[in-house]
N, C-alpha and C positions, 0 to 999 in steps of 0.2 A: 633743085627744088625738093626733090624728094629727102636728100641728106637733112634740109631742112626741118622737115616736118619730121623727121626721127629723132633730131636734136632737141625738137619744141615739145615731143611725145615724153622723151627719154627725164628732160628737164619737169613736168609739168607732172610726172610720177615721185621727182625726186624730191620734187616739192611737197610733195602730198604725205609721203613717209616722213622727212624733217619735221613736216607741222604734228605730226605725232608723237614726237620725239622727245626728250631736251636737247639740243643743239651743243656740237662739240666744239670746244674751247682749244686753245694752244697753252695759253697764259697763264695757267691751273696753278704755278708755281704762286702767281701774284693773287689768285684769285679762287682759292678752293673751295667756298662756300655755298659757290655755285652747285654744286654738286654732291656736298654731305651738309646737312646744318649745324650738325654737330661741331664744323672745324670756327667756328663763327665764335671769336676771342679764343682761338689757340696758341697764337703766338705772343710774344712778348707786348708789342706795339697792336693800339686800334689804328684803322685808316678805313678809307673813304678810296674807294676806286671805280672807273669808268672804263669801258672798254667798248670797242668798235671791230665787227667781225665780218668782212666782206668775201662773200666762199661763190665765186662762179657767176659774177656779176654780167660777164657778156651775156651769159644764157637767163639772165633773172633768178638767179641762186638766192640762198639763203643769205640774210641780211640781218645780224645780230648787235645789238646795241642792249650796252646792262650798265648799271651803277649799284652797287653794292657796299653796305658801312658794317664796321663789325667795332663793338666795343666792351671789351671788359668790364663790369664794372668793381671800382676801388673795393677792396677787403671784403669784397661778396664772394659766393661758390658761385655766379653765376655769370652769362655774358649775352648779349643782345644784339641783335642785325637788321637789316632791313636787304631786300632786292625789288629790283627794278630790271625789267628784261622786257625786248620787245624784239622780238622776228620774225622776219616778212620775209617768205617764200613760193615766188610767182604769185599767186592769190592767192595766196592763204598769209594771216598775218594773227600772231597772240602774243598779248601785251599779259606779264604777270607781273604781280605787286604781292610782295610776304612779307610778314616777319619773322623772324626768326630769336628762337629761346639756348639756352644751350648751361645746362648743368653740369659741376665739375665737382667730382668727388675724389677725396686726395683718398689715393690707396696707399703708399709707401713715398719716402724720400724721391721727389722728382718725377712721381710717377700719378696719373691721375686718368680717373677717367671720365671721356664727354658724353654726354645725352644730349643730344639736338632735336630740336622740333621749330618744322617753320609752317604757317599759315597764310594762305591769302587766298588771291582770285585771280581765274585763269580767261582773258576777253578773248575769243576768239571772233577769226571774222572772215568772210571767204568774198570777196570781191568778184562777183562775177563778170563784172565789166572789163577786167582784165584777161578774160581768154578770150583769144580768137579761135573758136574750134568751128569746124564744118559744120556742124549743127547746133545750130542754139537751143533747139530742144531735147535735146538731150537730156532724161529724169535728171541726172546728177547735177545738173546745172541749174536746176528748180530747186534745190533745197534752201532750208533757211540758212542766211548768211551772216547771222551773228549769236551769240551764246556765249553765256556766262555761267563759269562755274566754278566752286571751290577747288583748292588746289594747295594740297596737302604734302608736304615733305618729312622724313625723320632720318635719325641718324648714331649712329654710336662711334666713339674714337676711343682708342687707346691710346695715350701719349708721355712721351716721358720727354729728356731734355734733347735729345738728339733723332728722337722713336715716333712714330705717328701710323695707327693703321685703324681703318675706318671701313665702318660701314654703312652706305646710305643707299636709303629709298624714295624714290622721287616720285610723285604722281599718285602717293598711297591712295587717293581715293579710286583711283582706278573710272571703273564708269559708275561709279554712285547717284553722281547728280548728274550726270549725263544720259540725254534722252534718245531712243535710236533716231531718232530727226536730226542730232544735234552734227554741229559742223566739226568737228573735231570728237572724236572716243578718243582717248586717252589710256595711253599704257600703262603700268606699273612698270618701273625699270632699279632696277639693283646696281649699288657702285660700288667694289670695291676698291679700297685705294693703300698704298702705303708708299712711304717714302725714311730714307734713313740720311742723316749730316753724316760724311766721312771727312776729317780732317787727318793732314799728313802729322801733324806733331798738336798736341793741344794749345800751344800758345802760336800757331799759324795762323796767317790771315786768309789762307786759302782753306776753301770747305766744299766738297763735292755731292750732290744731294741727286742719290737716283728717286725717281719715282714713278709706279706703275699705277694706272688705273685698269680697272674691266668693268666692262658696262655688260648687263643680261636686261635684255627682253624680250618679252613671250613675243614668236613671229619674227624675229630681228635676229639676225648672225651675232656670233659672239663679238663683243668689241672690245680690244685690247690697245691702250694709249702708252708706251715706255717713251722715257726720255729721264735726260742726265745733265745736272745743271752744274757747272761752277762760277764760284762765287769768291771774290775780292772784298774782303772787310763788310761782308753785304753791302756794298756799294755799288757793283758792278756785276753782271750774272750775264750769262752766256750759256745756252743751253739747246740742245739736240735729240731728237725725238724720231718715233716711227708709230703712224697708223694704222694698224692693222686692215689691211686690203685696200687701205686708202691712199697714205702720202706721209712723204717726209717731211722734218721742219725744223725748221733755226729760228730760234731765238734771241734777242737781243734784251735786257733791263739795264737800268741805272737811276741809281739814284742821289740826288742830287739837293741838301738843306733840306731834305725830308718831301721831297717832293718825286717819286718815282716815277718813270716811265718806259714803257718796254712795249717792243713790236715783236713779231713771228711771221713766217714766212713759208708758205704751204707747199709744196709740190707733188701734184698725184704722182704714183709709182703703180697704178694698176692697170689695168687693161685699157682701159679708158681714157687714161692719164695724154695720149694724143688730142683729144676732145676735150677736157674737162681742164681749163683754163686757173691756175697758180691761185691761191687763198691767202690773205692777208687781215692780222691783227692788229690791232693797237691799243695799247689802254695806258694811260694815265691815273694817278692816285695823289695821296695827300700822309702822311704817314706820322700820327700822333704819339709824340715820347708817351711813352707807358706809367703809369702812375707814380711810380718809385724814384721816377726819373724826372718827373715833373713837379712832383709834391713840393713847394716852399711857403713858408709862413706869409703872411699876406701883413706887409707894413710899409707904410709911408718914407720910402726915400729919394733922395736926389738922384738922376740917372745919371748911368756912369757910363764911359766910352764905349764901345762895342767889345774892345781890345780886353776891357776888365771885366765886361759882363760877358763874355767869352771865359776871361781865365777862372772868373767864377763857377760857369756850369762845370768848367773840366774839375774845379779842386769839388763840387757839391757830386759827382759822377766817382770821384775817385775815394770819396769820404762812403758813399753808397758802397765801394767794391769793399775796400776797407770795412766797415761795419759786416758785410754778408761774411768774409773771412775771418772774420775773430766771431762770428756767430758759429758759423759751421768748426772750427776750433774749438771752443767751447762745448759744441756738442756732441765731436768725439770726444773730448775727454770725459763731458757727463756717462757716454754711454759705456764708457771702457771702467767707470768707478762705480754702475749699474751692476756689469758683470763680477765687478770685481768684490761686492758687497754680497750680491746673490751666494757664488763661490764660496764668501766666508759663509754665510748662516749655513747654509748647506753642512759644509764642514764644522761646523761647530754643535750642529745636530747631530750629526753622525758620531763623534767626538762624545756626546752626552750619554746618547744609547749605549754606547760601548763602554762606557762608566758606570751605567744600571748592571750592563749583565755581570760586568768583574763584580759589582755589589751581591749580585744573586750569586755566581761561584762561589765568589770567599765564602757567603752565607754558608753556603752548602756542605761547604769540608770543614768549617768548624764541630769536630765533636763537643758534645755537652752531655755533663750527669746526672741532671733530672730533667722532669716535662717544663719545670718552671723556666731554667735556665733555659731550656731551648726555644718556648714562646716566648723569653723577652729576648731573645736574640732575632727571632724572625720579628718580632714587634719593632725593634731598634733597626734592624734591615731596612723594613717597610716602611718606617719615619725617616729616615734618610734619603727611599728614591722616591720618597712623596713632595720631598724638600725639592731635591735636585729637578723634579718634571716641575715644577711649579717657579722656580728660577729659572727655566727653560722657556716657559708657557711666556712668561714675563719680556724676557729675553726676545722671544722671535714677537711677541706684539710690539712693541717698541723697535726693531728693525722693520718690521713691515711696514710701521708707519714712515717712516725713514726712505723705504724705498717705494712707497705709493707718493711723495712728495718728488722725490728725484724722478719719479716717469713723468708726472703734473710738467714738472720744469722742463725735460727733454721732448716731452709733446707741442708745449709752449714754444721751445726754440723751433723747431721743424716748421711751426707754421707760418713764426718772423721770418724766416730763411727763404718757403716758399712765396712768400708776400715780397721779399727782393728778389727774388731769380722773376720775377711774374707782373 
């Protein structure tokens, strides 16, 4: 009896800290936007994902259910999201709904960086029907049991083709609109995350992806989430993890005609880990070819067998690889006849200067037998390198224009390039 009521004590705290929280995920691989909004159209493909998150269900744990959509949109800087989250823990349960913005500004070749911002509303609700405590009067059990408030996310990513490290902040409104009555105060909580693609050769179909999270917040121990994923043709993901003071976890995904699916499997490893009963994930998605990939002209034809509208996407997919490589081709060579044009002017100024001063020497050691003789020789000097800077002056305007045309078109390809890798 008594164990009991230390396990209903022990649980009915851990519920109370959770609903404070944001709720920790396993599936982060599948699902990162959870947690920075800036990652929200980072990757190549938009998708649509659902997940189910059941942590400590004999004792009434935490019960997490989300669906999340992230979509690029075609030849914009910019990409758009939506979330859905709803977690019930013992009595306490908060349903949010955001959206989310996320800004991309290209810094260099592959390399770009995110601003995210997500908005919505945070329903909290405390059910007091569901405690059974020795006293029902208890102040704390009199408060109001519903409250609604804004709930405010941001975020920043760096990301390149293989590279991603971010920073989000969750809950930025902290207790703004929150009143000391209110059923839930709300923390400010910091995430940082990073993860990097290692492949054993570049044309393998094997690719290994560590990635660390750490969560800070004020009152809460440090939280540190690592885990290491490998991946088959991303087709296939297998991944392994450790919770800091909490539990280990295995991973399962695959995916399948663009339809993914992927479980996780929790194991406490702390002190507690005798009491506190195994965690389990699942989520499901939907996973949309990416613009470049999906882009075809819109005409009326007869339908063709699966077998040909199959060999179609592969020759329209391989015409795609094709065109990004004779783009990036092209653009080194633009850029190597950039420097290589720069180099001559350069050199051909230098080359001119050093042809005035021989003009001023000779000038100089020519002796002459009167003043006459000798001012039209500095007169005839001085008409010569007035000629030769003015065929110069001539010279680099007409190459400058030359090479502000050549940047125009190497700017130009870099942004067709990033529009197919993207």
């Amino acid at each position: 009896m008594k164990s009991g009521i230390l396990a209903s004590t022990f649980m009915f705290m851990a519920s109370l800290m959770m609903a404070q929280q944001d709720p920790v995920h396993s599936l982060n691989y599948f699902n990162s936007q959870l947690y920075n909004p800036a990652i929200t159209g980072s990757t190549k493909n938009n998708q649509v994902f659902i997940l189910n998150r059941s942590q400590w269900k004999e004792f009434d744990g935490p019960q997490v259910k989300a669906a999340t959509f992230d979509f690029r949109v075609p030849k914009r800087p910019f990409s758009t999201g939506f979330i859905f989250s709803d977690q019930k823990s013992g009595a306490f349960s908060v349903t949010r709904i955001k959206l989310n913005y996320t800004h991309h500004v290209l810094i260099k070749d592959g390399v770009r960086l995110l601003l995210g911002l997500s908005g919505g509303v945070a329903m909290n609700k405390f059910n007091v029907g569901e405690i059974n405590a020795i006293r029902m009067d208890d102040p704390s059990l009199l408060t109001s049991d519903r409250s609604t408030k804004a709930d405010l996310d941001a975020g920043v990513m760096l990301r390149s083709e293989r590279f991603r490290a971010g920073l989000g902040i969750t809950q930025l409104e902290g207790d703004m609109f929150s009143s000391t009555e209110a059923v839930v105060v709300p923390n400010r909580q910091i995430v940082l995350s990073t993860d990097y693609i290692f492949k054993p050769a570049e044309e393998s179909d094997f690719s290994f992806t560590p990635l660390l999270i750490a969560k800070i917040a004020p009152g809460n121990p440090f939280f540190l989430d690592g885990s290491i994923s490998a991946s088959w043709k991303e087709l296939i993901w297998l991944s392994a993890g450790y919770k800091s003071s909490y539990a280990a976890q295995m991973s399962l995904g695959i995916e399948i005609k663009n339809i993914r699916a992927a479980y996780s499997y929790e194991l406490p490893v702390n002190s507690l880990k005798g009491f506190i009963p195994p965690a389990h994930e699942f989520g499901i998605g939907y996973v949309f070819k990416s613009y470049t990939q999906s882009k075809q002209k819109k005409t009326v034809t007869v339908k063709k067998p699966k077998s040909q509208q199959a060999e179609k996407g592969k020759k329209q997919s391989e015409a795609n690889d094709d065109k990004l490589a004779a783009k990036k081709k092209e653009l080194a060579i633009l850029q190597s006849e950039l420097s290589d044009r720069e180099d001559n002017l350069i050199s051909h100024e230098r080359k001119i200067f050093e042809l005035i001063d021989s003009l001023y020497t000779k000038a100089s050691q020519q002796k002459t037998k009167t003043n006459e003789e000798e001012l039209e020789r500095v007169a005839r000097t001085q008409r010569e390198v007035n000629k030769i800077k003015q065929e110069l002056k001539d010279f680099t305007r007409e190459k400058n224009v030359e090479l502000f045309k050549l940047k125009q078109r190497i700017d130009a390809l870099k942004r067709e390039i990033d529009v197919l890798e993207n």
